[in-house]
C-alpha positions as CSV (number, residue, x, y, z in Angstrom):
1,X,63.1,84.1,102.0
2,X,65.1,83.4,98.9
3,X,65.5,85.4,96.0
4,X,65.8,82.7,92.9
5,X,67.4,82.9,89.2
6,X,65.6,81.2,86.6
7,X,63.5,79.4,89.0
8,X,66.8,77.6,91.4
9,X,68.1,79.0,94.4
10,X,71.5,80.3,93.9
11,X,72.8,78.3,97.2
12,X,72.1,75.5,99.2
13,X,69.3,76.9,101.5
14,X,71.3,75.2,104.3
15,X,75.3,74.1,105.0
16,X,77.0,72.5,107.4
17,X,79.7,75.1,107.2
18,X,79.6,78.5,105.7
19,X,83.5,79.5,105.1
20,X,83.5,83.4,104.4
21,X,87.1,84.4,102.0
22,X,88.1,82.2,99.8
23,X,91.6,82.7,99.7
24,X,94.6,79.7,100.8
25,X,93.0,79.3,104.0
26,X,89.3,79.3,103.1
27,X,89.4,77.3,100.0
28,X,92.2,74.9,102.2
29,X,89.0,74.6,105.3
30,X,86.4,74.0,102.8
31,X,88.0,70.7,101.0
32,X,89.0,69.7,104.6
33,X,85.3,69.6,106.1
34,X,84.3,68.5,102.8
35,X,86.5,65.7,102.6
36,X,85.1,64.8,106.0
37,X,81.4,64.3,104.7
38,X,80.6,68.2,105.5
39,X,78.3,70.1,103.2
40,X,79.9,73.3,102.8
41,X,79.6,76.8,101.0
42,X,82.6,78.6,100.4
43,X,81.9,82.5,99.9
44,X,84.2,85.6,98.9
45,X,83.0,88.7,97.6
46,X,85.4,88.9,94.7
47,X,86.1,87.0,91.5
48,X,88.6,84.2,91.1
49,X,91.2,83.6,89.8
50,X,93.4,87.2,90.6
51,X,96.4,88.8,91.1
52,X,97.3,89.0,94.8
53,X,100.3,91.2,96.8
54,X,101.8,87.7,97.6
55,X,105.8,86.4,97.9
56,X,104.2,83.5,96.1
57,X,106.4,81.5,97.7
58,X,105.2,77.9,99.3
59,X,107.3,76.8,102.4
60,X,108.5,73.6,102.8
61,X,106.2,73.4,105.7
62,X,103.5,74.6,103.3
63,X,104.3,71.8,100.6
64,X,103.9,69.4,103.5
65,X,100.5,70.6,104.8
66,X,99.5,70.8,100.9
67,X,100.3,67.2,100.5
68,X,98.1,66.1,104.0
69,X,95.1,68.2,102.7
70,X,94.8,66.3,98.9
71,X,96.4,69.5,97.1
72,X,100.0,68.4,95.9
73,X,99.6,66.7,92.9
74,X,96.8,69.2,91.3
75,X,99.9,72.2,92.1
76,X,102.3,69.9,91.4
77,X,100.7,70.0,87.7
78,X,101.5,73.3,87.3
79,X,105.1,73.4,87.4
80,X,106.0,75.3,90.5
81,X,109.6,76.4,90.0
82,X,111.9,74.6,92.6
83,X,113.3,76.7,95.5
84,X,116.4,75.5,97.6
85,X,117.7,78.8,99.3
86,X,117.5,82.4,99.9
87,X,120.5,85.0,99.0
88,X,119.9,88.4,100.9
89,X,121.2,91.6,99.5
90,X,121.2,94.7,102.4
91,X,122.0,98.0,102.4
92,X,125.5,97.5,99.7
93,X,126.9,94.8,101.7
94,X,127.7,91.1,100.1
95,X,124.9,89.0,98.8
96,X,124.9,86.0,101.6
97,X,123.0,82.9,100.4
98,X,121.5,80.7,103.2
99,X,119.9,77.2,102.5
100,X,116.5,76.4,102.8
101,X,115.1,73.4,105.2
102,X,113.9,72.0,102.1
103,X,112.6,72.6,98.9
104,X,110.1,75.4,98.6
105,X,107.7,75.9,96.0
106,X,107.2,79.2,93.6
107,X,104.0,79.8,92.1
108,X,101.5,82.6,90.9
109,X,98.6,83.1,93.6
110,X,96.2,83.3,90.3
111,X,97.3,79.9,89.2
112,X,97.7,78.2,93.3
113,X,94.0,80.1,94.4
114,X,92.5,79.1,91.2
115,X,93.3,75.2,91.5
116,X,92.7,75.4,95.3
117,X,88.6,76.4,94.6
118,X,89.0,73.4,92.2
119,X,90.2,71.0,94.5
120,X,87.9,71.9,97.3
121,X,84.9,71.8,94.7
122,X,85.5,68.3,93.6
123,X,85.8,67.5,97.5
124,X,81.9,68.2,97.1
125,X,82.4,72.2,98.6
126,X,79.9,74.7,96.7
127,X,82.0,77.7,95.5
128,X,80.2,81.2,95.3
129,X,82.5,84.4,94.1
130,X,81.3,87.6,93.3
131,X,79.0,87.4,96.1
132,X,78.8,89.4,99.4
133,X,77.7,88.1,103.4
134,X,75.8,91.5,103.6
135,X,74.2,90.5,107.2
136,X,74.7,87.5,109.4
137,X,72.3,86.7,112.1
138,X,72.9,84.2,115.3
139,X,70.0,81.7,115.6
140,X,69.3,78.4,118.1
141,X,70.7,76.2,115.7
142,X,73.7,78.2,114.0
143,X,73.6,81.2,111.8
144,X,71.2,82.6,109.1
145,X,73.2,84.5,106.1
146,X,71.9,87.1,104.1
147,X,74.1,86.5,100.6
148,X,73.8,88.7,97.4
149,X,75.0,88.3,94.0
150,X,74.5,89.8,90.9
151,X,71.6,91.4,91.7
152,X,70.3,88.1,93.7
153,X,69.6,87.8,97.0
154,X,69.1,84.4,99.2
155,X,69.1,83.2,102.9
156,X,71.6,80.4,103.7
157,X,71.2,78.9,107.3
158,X,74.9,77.5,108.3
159,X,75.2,75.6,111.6
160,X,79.0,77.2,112.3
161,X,80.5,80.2,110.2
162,X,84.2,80.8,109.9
163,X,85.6,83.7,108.8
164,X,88.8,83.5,106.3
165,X,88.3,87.3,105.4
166,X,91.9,88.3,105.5
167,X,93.6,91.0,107.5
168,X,92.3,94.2,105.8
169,X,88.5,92.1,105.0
170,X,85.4,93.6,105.9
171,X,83.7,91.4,108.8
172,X,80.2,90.9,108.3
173,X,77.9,92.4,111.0
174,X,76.1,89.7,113.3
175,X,72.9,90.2,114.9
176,X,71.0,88.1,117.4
177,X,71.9,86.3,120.2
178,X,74.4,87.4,123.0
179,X,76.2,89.3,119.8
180,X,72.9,91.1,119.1
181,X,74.1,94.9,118.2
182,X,77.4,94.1,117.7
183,X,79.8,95.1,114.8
184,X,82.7,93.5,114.7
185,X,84.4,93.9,118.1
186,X,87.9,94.1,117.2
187,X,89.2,97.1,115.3
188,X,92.5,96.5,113.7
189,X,95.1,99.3,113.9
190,X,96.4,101.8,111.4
191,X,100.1,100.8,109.5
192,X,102.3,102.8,107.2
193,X,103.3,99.8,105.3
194,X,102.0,99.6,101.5
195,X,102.8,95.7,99.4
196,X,103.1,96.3,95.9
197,X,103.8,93.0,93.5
198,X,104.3,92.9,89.6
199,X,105.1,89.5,87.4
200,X,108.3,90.0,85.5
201,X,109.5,87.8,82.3
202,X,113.0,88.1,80.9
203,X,115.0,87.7,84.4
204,X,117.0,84.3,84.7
205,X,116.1,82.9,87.9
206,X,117.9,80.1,89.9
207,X,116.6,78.0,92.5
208,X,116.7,80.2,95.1
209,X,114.4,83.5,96.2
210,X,116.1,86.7,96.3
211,X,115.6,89.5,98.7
212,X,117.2,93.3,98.3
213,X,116.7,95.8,101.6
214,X,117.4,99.3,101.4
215,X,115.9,102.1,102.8
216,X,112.3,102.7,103.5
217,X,111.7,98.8,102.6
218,X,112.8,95.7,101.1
219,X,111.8,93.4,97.6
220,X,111.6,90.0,97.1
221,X,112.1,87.9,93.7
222,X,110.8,84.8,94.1
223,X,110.4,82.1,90.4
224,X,107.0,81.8,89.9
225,X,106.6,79.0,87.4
226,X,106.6,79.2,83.4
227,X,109.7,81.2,82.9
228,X,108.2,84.1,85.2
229,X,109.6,85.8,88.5
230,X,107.2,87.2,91.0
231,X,108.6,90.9,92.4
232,X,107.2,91.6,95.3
233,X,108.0,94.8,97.9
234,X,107.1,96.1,101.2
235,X,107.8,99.7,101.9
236,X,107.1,102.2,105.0
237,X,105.9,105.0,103.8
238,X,107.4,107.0,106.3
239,X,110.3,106.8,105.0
240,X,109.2,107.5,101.3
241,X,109.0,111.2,100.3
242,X,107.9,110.4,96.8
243,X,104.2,108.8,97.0
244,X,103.8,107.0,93.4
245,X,100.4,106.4,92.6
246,X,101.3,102.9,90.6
247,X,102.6,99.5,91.5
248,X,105.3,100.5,88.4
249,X,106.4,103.5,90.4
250,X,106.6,101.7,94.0
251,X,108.7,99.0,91.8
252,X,110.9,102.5,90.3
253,X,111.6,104.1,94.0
254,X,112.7,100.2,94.5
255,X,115.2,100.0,91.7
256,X,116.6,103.8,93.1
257,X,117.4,102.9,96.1
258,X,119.3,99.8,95.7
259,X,121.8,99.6,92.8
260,X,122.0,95.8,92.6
261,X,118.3,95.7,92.3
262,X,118.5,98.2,89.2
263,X,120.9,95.7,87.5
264,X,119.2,92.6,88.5
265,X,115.9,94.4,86.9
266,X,118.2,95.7,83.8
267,X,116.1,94.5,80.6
268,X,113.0,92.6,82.3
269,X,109.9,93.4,81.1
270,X,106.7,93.5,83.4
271,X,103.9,91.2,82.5
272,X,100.7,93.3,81.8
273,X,97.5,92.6,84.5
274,X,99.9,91.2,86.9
275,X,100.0,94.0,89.2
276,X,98.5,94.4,92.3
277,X,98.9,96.7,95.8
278,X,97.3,96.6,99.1
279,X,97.4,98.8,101.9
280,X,97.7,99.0,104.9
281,X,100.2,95.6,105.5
282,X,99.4,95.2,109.4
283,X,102.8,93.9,111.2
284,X,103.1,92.4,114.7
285,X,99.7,92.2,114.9
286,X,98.8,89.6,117.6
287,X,96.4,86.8,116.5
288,X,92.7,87.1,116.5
289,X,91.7,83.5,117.3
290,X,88.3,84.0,117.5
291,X,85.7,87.2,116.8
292,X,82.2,86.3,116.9
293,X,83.2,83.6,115.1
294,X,86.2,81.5,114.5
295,X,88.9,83.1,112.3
296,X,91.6,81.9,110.0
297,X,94.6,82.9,107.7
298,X,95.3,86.5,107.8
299,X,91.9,86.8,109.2
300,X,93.4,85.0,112.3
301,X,97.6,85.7,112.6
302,X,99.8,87.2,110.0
303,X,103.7,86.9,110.3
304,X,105.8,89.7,108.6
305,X,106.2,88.6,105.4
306,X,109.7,88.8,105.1
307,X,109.5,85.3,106.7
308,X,107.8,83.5,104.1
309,X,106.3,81.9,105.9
310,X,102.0,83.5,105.7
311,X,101.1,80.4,103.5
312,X,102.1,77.9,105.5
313,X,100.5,79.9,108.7
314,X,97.2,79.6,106.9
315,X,97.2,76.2,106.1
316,X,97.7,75.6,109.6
317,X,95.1,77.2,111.1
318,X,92.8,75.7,108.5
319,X,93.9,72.4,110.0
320,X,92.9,73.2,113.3
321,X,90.2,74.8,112.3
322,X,88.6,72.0,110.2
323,X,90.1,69.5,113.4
324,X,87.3,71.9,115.7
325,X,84.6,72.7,113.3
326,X,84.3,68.7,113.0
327,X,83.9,68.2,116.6
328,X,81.4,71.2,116.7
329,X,79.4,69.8,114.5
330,X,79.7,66.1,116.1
331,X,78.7,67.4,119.1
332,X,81.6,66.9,120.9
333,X,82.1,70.6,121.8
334,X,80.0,73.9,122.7
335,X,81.0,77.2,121.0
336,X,82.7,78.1,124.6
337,X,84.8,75.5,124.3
338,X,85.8,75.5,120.8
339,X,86.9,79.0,121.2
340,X,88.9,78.3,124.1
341,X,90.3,75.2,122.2
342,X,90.9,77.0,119.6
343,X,93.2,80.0,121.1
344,X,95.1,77.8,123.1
345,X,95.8,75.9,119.6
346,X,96.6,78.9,118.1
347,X,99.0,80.4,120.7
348,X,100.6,76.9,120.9
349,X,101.5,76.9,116.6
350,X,102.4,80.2,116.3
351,X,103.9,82.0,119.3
352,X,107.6,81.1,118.5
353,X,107.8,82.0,115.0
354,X,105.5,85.2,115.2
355,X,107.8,85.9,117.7
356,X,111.4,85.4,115.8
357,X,109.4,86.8,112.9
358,X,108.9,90.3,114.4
359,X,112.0,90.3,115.7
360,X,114.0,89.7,112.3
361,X,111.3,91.9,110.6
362,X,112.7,95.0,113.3
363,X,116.2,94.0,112.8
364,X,116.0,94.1,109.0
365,X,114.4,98.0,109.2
366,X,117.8,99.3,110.9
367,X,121.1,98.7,109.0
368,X,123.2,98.8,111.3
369,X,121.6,95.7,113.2
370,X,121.0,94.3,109.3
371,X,124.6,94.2,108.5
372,X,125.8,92.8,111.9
373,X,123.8,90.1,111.3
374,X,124.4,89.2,107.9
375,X,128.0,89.6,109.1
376,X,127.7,87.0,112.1
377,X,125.8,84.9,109.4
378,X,129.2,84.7,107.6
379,X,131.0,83.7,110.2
380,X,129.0,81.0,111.8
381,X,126.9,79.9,108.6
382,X,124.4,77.7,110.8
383,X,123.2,80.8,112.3
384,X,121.0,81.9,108.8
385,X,119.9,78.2,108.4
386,X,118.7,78.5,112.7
387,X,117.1,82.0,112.2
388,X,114.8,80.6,109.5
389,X,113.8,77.1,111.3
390,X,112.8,80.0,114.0
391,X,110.4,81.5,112.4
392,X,109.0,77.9,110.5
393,X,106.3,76.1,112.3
394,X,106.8,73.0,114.2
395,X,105.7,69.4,112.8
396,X,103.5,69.0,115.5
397,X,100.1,69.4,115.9
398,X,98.5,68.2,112.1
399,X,96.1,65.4,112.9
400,X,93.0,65.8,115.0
401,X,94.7,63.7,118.1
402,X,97.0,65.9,118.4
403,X,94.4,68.5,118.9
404,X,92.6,66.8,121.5
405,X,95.0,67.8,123.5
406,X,94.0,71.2,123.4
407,X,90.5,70.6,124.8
408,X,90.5,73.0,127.6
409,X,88.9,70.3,130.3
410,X,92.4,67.3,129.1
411,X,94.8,70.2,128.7
């Protein structure tokens, strides 16, 4: 049932695990089971390394769960730029500057994705880009992929299949079984929100990330490691009459609308190849724990990126996910109960901060409400440094013990 090149299957003919994206939270899942013994094939349809629409900007929470999965000191290689605070610029007011929890991390998402595939390869994980899931069918005894690459074609059998497709990724179909007929059941919404992102060299950066509102959206500059800053924007295009039809005119409308973004920009020069846009950027979306299959990263729950806090979100439901997919596999659960496991994990890491997250993210479309609060921020200084631990995740929750706790027959 295989299609071969030069006489060897292009995959394993059978995995433990079959991971389908292979962005932060596929690549992050794949060295996790693979550290545990797992056999596992990591899949995305696109090449790596890339550009990505990203804040490239790694939480201190993130840093933490990079360090528990075996990643740190590969990044740590790299040179991330340090990052100790964030200094807000909205609608002509004051700059206010508010102190991280810790130190964050900035890196490019070409060099962080491209070490990630490294690491989880060395972990024993087989890697395959450029190649498509174009069916998926549910068996007795797990799933039976239908992969294709360059021309190739192969059957992988997979005993569990998680999907790390992202928020806008296209869901394979799955036959068979009690799914038999099914596409994928859950159709995201519509959103009038385009991300645009562009490296930029000549801008002196300090330690901290750098955020400018004004209307219609806001920008983000965020050191991204080698003398480089990462400009990243969000805009609603509602409130945009002008419709550019490149990531240097989204970054020009930018620059318009805010003066002290114009002279911050004044004589930085954009880094050809570095640019990248995606649309649409779905916000206060509710999480998607589970769709046919298990689901994580943006796949699984997003939090408006104005948080910066989407890395960190993905490397924790890759925790939890590789915490259930091992049990799966041992046996220890059914897929009923993995999925109810699962949601109940989900809801439990990330209903606080997706819910401060949407709620700053509404606040910072609406100047009025922007300015009070950057006002009362001010005043009472501890209320910035509270708003952010709001949306962070908790410390809890990490090992597999923890997670036991989430079986739905313990509670």
């Amino acid at each position: 049932m295989a299609a071969v090149k030069d006489g060897s299957p292009l995959f394993p003919e059978s995995v433990d695990a079959a991971i389908i994206g292979g962005g932060i939270a596929g690549s992050s899942l794949a060295k996790a089971l693979a550290d545990r013994g797992r056999k596992v094939l990591l899949i995305d349809r696109k090449a790596f390394p890339r550009h990505k629409v990203c804040g490239e900007f790694l939480s201190p929470e993130s840093i933490g769960m990079l360090t528990e999965l075996g990643f740190a000191p590969a990044i740590q290689a790299l040179g991330p730029a340090a990052i100790r605070a964030a200094r807000i610029h909205a609608f002509g007011g004051a700059p206010l500057r508010v102190p991280l929890p810790g130190m964050a991390w900035g890196l490019s998402r070409h060099a962080l994705d491209d070490t990630l595939h490294r690491a989880a390869g060395l972990a024993g994980a087989e890697i395959a880009t450029g190649a498509a899931v174009a069916a998926m069918r549910r068996e007795a005894d797990g799933y039976a992929l239908h992969i294709a690459q360059g021309g190739f074609a192969q059957t992988v059998r997979a005993r569990v299949v998680i999907g790390a497709w992202g928020v806008n990724g296209r869901a394979p179909d799955i036959t068979g079984g009690e799914t038999s007929g099914e596409t994928r059941r859950i159709k995201p919404a519509g959103s009038p929100y385009l991300g645009v992102k562009m490296h930029f060299s000549g801008i002196e950066a300090a330690d901290e990330v750098e955020l400018y509102f004004f209307e219609g959206g806001y920008l983000g500059l965020s050191p991204a490691g080698g003398g480089l800053v990462n400009v990243a924007a969000l805009f609603d295009r509602r409130a945009c009459r002008e419709t550019p039809t490149a990531v240097h005119g989204w970054l020009d409308l930018a620059r318009a609308r805010c003066p002290a973004l114009a002279r911050r920009l004044d004589g930085a020069a954009p880094v050809p190849g570095t640019q990248a846009a995606v649309a649409p950027v779905r916000l206060y979306a509710k999480p998607i724990p589970w769709d046919g299959v298990p689901l994580v990263g943006d796949a699984c729950v997003t939090i408006p990126p104005l948080c910066g806090d989407g890395m960190s979100m993905a490397l924790r439901a890759a925790q939890l996910s590789a915490a259930y997919a091992e049990r799966r596999l041992g046996g220890e659960l059914t897929d009923a109960e993995w999925e109810e496991a699962y949601a109940l994990a989900v809801r439990r890491a990330f209903s606080g901060p997706l819910r401060w997250g949407n709620l700053l993210q509404r606040a910072a479309g609406k100047p009025p409400l922007a300015r009070a609060a950057l006002g009362a921020a001010r005043f009472m200084p501890s209320l910035g440094s509270l708003l952010v631990r709001a949306t962070r995740l908790k410390p809890t929750q990490h090992n597999d013990s923890a997670l036991k706790d989430t079986h739905p027959t313990t509670g």
